[in-house]
C-alpha positions in Angstrom: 0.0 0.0 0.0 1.5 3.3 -1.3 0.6 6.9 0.3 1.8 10.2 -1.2 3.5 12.7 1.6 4.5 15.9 0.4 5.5 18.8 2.0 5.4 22.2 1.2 7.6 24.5 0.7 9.8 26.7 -1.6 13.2 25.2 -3.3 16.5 26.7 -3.0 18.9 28.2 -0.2 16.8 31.5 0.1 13.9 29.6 1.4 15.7 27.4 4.0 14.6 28.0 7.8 11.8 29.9 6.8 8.0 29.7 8.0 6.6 28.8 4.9 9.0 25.9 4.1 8.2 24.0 7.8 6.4 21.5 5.2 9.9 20.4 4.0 11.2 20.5 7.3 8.5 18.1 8.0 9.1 15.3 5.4 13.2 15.7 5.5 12.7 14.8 9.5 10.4 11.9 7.9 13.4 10.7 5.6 16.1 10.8 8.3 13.6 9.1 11.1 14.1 6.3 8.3 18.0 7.1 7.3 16.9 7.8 4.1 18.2 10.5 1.1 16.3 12.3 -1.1 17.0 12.5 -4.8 16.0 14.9 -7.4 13.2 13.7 -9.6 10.8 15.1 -12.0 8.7 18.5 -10.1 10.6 17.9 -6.9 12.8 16.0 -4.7 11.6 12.2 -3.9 12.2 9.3 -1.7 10.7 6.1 -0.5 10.5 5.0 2.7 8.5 2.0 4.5 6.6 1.9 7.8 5.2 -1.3 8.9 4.4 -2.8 5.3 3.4 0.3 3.6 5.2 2.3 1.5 5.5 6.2 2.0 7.0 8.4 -1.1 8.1 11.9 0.4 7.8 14.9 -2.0 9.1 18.4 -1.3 8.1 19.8 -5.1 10.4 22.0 -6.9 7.8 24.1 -8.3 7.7 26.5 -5.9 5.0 27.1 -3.3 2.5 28.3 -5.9 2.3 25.4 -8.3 2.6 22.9 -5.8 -0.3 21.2 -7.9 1.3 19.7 -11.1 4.0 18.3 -8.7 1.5 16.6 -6.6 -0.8 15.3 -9.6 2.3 14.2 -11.3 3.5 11.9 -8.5 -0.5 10.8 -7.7 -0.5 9.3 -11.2 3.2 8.4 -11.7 3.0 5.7 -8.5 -0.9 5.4 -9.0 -1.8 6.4 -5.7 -5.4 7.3 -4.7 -6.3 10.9 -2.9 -7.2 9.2 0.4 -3.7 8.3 0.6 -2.4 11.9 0.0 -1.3 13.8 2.8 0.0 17.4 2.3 2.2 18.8 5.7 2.2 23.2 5.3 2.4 25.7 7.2 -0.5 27.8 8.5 -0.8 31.5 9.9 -4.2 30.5 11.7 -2.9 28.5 14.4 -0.6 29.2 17.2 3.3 28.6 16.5 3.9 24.7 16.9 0.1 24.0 17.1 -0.7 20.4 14.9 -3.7 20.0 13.3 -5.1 17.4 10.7 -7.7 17.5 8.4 -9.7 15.2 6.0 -10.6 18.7 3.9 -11.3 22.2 3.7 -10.4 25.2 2.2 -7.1 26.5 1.3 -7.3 29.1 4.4 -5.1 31.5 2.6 -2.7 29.3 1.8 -1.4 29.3 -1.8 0.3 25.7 -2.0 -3.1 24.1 -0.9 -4.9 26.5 -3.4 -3.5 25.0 -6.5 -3.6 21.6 -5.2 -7.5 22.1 -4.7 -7.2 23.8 -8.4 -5.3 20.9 -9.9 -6.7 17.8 -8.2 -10.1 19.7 -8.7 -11.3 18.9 -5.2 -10.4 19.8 -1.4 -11.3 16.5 -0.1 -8.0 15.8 0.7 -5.8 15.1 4.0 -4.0 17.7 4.7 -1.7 18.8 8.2 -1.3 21.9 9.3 1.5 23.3 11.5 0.5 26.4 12.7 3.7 29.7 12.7 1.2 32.2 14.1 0.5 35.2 12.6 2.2 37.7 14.5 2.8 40.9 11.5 1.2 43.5 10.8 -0.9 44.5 8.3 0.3 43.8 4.8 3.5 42.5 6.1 2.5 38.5 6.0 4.4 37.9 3.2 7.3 38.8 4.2 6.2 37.3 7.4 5.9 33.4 6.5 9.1 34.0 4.2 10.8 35.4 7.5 13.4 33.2 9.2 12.4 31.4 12.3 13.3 33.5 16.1 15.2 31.4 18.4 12.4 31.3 20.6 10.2 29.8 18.0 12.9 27.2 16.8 13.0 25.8 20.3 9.0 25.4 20.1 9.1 23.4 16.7 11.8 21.4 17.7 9.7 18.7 19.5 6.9 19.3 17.0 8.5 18.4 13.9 9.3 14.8 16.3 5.1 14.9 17.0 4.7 15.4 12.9 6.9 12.2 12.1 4.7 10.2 14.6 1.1 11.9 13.6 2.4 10.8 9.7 2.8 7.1 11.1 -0.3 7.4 12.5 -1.9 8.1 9.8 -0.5 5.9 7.3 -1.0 2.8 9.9 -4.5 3.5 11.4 -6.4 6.6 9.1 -6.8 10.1 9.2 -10.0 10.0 11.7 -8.2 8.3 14.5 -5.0 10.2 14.1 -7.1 13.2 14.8 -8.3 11.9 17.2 -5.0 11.1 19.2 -3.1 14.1 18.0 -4.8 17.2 17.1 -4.3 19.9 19.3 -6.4 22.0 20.4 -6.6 26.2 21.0 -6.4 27.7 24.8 -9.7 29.3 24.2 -8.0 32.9 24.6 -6.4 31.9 21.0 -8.5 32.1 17.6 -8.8 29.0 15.8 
C-alpha cells in the first residue's frame, strides 16, 4: 500500500529556515527518522520509505510554493496512488506557533500551496496537516512574514513538534486520518482564535 506525503515548501537556499517551508522541514525529518536521502526527480525531490508494510513516497516539489499542484498530480498518477492516501504537511498562519492539526478537507485558508492543489486535483477532499507559525505581523507584512526566518524562541518550540509530525504521519498511514485526529490534534487555549 503506497501513500503520497508531500511537503510544502519553496526550493533553493533562500527559502531554507523559513515559516513557509516547515512542510519540507517536515518530510526531511520523515526521511532521516528512516536514514533515508532524497533525490532529485521530476517536479521535486523524492524518496521512498517503508513503515510497517506500507510504503511512503516523500515529495518536497520544486515548483515553488504556488504550483505545488502539477507536482503533486504528477506523483498521484506516476505511483498510481489514490487521494485518500495523499497527505499534504504546510504551514499555516491560523494557528498558534507549533500548534498540529489534521484535516480530512477544507479550504485553502489563505494558503497558496493548498490552493493549487484544490485547483489541480479539482477537489479539497484531501488530507492535509497543518502546522500552525502564528501570525504575529502586521498588516500587509504576511508575506514577508511566513518567508521570514524562524526566532530562536520559535525554533525551540518546533523542535519537539517536527518529532510529533513524524509520529502523527505514522499514525496516519498505519491507522487513518480520523483516528489520528483523534489522538493528535491539538487543540486552542480558548483565549487563542482557531
Amino acid at each position: 500500500m503506497k501513500f503520497l506525503i508531500t511537503g510544502l515548501g519553496n526550493p533553493g537556499e533562500e527559502y531554507k529556515n523559513t515559516r513557509h517551508n516547515i512542510g519540507f522541514e517536515a518530510v526531511d525529518a520523515l526521511a532521516a527518522d528512516a536514514g533515508a536521502v532524497f533525490k532529485t526527480e521530476r517536479y521535486g525531490d523524492v524518496v521512498k520509505i517503508k513503515h510497517r508494510g506500507k510504503i511512503l513516497v516523500l515529495l518536497k516539489p520544486s515548483t515553488y510554493m504556488n504550483l505545488s499542484g502539477k507536482a503533486v498530480r504528477y506523483w498521484l498518477e506516476k505511483e498510481n496512488i489514490p487521494i485518500e492516501k495523499f497527505l499534504v504537511i504546510a504551514d499555516d498562519i491560523a494557528l498558534p506557533t507549533g500548534m498540529l492539526r489534521m484535516k480530512k478537507k477544507g479550504s485553502d485558508g489563505g494558503h497558496n500551496g493548498i490552493a493549487d492543489i484544490i485547483r489541480i486535483l479539482s477537489t479539497s477532499n484531501f488530507n492535509r496537516l497543518r502546522i500552525g507559525v502564528g501570525n504575529s505581523f502586521s498588516k500587509g507584512k504576511q508575506v514577508d512574514y511566513v518567508l521570514g526566518r524562524w526566532t530562536t524562541e520559535e525554533e525551540e518550540v518546533l523542535a519537539p513538534k517536527i518529532q510529533k509530525v513524524v509520529d502523527m504521519v505514522k499514525s496516519f498511514v498505519v491507522i487513518g486520518a480520523d483516528r489520528t485526529m483523534n489522538f493528535f490534534n491539538e487543540k486552542a487555549a480558548k483565549k487563542e482564535k482557531e
